[in-house]
C-alpha positions in Angstrom: 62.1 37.6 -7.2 63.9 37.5 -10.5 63.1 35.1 -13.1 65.1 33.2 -15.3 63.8 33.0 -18.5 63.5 29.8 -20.4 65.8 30.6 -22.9 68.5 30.8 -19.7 68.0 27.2 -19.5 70.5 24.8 -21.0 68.8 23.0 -24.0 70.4 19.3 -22.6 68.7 20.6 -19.0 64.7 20.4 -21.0 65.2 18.2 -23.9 67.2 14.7 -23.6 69.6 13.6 -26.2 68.3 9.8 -25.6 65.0 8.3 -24.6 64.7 5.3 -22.2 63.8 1.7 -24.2 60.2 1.1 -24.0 59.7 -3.2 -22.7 56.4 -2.4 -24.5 55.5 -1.7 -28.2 53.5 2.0 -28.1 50.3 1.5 -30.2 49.1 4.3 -32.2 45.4 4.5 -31.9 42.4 7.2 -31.6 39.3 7.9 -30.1 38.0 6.3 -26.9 37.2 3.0 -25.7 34.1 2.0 -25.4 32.2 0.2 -22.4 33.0 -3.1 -24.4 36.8 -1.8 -25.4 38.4 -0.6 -22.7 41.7 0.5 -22.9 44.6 -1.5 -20.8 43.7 -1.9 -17.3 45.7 -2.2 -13.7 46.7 -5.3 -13.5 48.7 -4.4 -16.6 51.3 -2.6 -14.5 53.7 -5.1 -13.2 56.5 -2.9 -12.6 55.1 -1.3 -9.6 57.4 -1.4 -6.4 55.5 -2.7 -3.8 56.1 0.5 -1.7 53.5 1.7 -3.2 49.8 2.2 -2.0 47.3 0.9 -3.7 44.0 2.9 -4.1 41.1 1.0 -3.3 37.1 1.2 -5.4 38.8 2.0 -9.2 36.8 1.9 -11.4 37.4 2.1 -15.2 36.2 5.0 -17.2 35.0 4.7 -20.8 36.6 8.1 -21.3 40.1 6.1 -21.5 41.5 6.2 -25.0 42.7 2.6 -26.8 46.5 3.7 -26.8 48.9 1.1 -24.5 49.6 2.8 -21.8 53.7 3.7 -20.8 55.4 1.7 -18.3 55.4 2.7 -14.9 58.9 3.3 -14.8 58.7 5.5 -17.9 55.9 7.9 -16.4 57.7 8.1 -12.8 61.0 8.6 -14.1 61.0 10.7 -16.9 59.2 14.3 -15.7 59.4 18.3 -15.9 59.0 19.3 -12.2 61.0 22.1 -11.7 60.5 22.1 -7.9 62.8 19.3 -7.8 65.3 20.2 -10.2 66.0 21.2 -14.4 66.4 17.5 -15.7 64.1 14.8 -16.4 65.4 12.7 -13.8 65.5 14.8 -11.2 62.2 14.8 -9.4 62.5 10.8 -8.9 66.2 11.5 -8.1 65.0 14.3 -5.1 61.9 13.7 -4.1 62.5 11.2 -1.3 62.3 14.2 1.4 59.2 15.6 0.2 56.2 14.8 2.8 52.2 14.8 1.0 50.4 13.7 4.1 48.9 15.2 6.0 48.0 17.6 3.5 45.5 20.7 3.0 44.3 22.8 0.2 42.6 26.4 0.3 39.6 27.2 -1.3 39.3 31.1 -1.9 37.7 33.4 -4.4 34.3 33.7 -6.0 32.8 30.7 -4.6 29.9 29.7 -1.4 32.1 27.1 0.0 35.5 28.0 1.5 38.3 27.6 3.5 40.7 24.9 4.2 40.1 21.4 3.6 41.9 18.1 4.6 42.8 15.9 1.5 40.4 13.3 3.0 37.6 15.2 3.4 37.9 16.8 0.1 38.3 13.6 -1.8 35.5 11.9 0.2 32.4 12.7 -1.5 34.0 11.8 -4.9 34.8 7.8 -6.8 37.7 7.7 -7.6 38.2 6.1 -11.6 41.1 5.3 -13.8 41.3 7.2 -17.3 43.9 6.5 -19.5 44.9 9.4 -20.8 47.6 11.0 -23.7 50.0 13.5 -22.6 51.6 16.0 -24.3 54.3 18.2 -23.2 55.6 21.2 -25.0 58.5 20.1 -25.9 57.4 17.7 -28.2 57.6 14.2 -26.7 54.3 12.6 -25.2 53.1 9.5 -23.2 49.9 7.8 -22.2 49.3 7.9 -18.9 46.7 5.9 -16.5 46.0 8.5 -14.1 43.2 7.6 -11.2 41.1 10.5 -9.7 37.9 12.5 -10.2 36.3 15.0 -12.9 37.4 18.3 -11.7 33.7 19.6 -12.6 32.2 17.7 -9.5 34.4 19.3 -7.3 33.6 22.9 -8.9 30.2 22.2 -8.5 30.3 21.2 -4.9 32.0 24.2 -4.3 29.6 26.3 -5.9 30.9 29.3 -7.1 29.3 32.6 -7.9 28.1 34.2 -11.1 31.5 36.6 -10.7 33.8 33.4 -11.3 35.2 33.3 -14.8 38.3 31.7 -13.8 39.9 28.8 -11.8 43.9 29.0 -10.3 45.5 26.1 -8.6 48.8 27.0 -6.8 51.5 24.4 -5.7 53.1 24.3 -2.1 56.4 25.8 -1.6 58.4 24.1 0.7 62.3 24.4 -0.3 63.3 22.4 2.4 61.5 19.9 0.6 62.2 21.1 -3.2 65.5 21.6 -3.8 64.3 23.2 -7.6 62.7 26.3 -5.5 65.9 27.0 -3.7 66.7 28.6 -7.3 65.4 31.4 -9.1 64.4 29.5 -12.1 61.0 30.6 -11.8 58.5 32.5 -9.8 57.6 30.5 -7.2 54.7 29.2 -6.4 53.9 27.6 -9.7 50.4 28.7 -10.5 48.3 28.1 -13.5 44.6 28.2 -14.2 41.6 27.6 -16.6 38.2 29.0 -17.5 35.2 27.9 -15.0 34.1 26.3 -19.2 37.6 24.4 -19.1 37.2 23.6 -15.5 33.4 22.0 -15.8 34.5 19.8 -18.7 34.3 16.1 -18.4 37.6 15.4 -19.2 39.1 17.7 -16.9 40.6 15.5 -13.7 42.1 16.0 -10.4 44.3 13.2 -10.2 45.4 11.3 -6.7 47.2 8.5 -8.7 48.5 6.6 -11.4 48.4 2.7 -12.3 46.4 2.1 -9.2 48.3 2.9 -6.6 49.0 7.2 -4.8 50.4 9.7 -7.1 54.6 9.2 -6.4 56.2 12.3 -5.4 57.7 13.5 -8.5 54.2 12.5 -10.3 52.8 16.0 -8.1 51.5 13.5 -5.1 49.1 13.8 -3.7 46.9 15.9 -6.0 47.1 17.4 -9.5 45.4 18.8 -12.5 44.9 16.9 -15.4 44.1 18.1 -18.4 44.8 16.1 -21.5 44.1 18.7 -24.7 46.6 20.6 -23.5 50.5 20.9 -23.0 52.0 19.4 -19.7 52.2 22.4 -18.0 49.0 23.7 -17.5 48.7 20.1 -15.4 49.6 21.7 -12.6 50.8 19.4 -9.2 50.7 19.0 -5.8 48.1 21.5 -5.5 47.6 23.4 -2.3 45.3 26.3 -3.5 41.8 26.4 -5.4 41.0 30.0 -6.4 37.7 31.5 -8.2 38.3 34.7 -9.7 36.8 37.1 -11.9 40.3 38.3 -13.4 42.0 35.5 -15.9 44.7 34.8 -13.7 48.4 35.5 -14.0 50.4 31.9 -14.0 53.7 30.8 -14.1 55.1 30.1 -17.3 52.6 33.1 -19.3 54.5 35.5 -16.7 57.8 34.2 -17.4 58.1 34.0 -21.3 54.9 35.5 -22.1 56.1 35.0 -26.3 56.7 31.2 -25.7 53.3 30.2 -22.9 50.2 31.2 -23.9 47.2 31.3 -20.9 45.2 28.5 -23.1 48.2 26.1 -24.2 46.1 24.0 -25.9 48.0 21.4 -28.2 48.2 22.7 -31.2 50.4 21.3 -34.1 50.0 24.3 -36.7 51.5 26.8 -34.1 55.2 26.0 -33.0 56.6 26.9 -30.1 60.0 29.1 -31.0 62.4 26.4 -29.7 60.2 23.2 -31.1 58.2 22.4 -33.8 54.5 21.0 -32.5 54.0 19.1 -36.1 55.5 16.4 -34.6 56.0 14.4 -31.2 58.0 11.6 -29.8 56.5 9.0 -27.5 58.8 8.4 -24.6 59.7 5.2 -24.6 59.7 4.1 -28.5 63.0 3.5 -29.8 65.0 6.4 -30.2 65.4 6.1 -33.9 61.9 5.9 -34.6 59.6 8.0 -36.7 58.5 11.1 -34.8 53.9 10.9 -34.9 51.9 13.4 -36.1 50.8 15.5 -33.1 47.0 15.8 -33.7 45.0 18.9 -32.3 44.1 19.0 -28.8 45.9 16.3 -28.3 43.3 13.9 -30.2 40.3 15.6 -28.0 39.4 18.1 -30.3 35.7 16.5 -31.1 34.9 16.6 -27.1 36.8 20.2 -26.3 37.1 22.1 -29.6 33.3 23.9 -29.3 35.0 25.5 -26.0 36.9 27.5 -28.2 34.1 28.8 -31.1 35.3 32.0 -32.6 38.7 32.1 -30.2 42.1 32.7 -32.6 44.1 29.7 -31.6 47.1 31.2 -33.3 47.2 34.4 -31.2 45.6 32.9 -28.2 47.9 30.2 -27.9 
């Protein structure tokens, strides 16, 4: 299949020339909140529609940072899914059609348990907590996002893979019927991306199965994505279908398509630029258009919790 490269992409398709209004002020904070400082909650989200299903047992995680989350309507409407189409509103816009349940995901590789699992069964074993999280995305705007799900590590562990495993991939369904983006040859499909089994076991890394309380929305990678918050947006790969263990750091999407512009580790990284935008900077979706960009900090504002994974790894030429 041939792939379009990035730079084929019409600039207007990836970065908007407008925002939408935020109906909250965005607070610029750092660090986490503690057990007695806990950052906003559920019952904060009163833009919800009711279609949506509520997930029942949250519980709040003290590994939620202090910064307001976005609106609802700002995090579901306003996102790079490329299996729904090129512009920001387009996975809201097309995702009607697209069916999450029932659902399955594969789990192959290096590991003692495998084969395929029902989403229920896989989810079962695991409380499920909301962790408000910042987001990042390449192109230099960001949010702050109240995702609900599990640390990825508890699932790796229950999985238990073998001493070969250096690696994790996750792969995303491919159903064009469904997702109109994969009728085009925009990229490689399936989308696959991956971490190291280190990256994998950390605490903040999360599978989410929602956000604000209620099931992930279709265009938000329903009904199961990666989360990984000191790093850019897409290495937070969605509705995941495929769990792989593998010796051999594995070849994903964006790396393979513009292997000059997507690094493997795509940390967040404000001293190395991406050729089409500078990472210095960021824009929080949501604040008023005219506003003063923020400083992008590194890893996102994780860097005392995930820098150590990185000890004597070039962040400039890994990137």
């Amino acid at each position: 299949m041939l792939i379009k490269r990035p730079s084929d992409i019409r600039p207007s398709q990836i970065t908007p020339e407008a925002v939408f209004h935020n109906r909250r002020q965005v607070l610029a904070a750092a660090g986490f909140a503690g057990a007695g400082l806990l950052a906003a909650s559920l019952a904060q989200a009163d833009d919800i529609p009711a279609r949506y299903r509520r997930l029942p047992g949250v519980k709040r995680s003290t590994l939620s940072v202090r910064d307001a989350p976005n609106t609802f309507e700002d995090i579901t409407h306003y996102n790079n899914f490329y299996e729904f189409g090129l512009d920001k509103g387009d996975p809201a816009e097309y995702s009607d059609d697209f069916r999450p349940k029932p659902w399955t995901v594969t789990i192959d590789g290096e590991a003692e348990v495998k084969g395929q699992f029902s989403l229920e069964d896989l989810l079962k074993p695991h409380p499920l907590e909301e962790r408000v999280y910042r987001f990042r995305c390449v192109e230099a705007w960001s949010m702050v996002i109240p995702w609900v799900g599990f640390p990825l590590a508890d699932l790796v562990k229950r999985l238990r893979p073998t001493s070969r495993a250096k690696y994790v991939a996750f792969e995303t369904v491919v159903r064009p019927k469904e997702m109109p983006g994969q009728r085009s040859r925009t990229l490689d499909w399936p989308y696959v991306e991956g971490l190291t089994i280190a990256e994998a076991t950390h605490p903040l890394a999360l599978l989410a199965v929602g956000v604000y309380g209620v099931e992930l929305p279709n265009q938000n990678g329903a009904p199961l994505r990666l989360v990984t918050p000191w790093k850019y947006g897409f290495k937070s790969i969605k509705s995941i279908v495929r769990i792989s263990f593998t010796e051999k750091q594995p070849r994903t999407t964006w790396s393979a398509a513009a292997p000059d512009e997507y690094g493997f580790y795509a940390n967040v990284n404000p001293k190395v630029d991406h050729p089409r935008w500078s990472q210095a900077t960021e824009r929080r979706i949501g604040s008023a258009f005219f506003s003063p960009k923020q400083p992008t900090l590194p890893f996102n504002g994780y860097a005392e919790q995930v820098a150590s994974l990185y000890t004597g790894l070039d962040l400039a030429r890994n990137f």
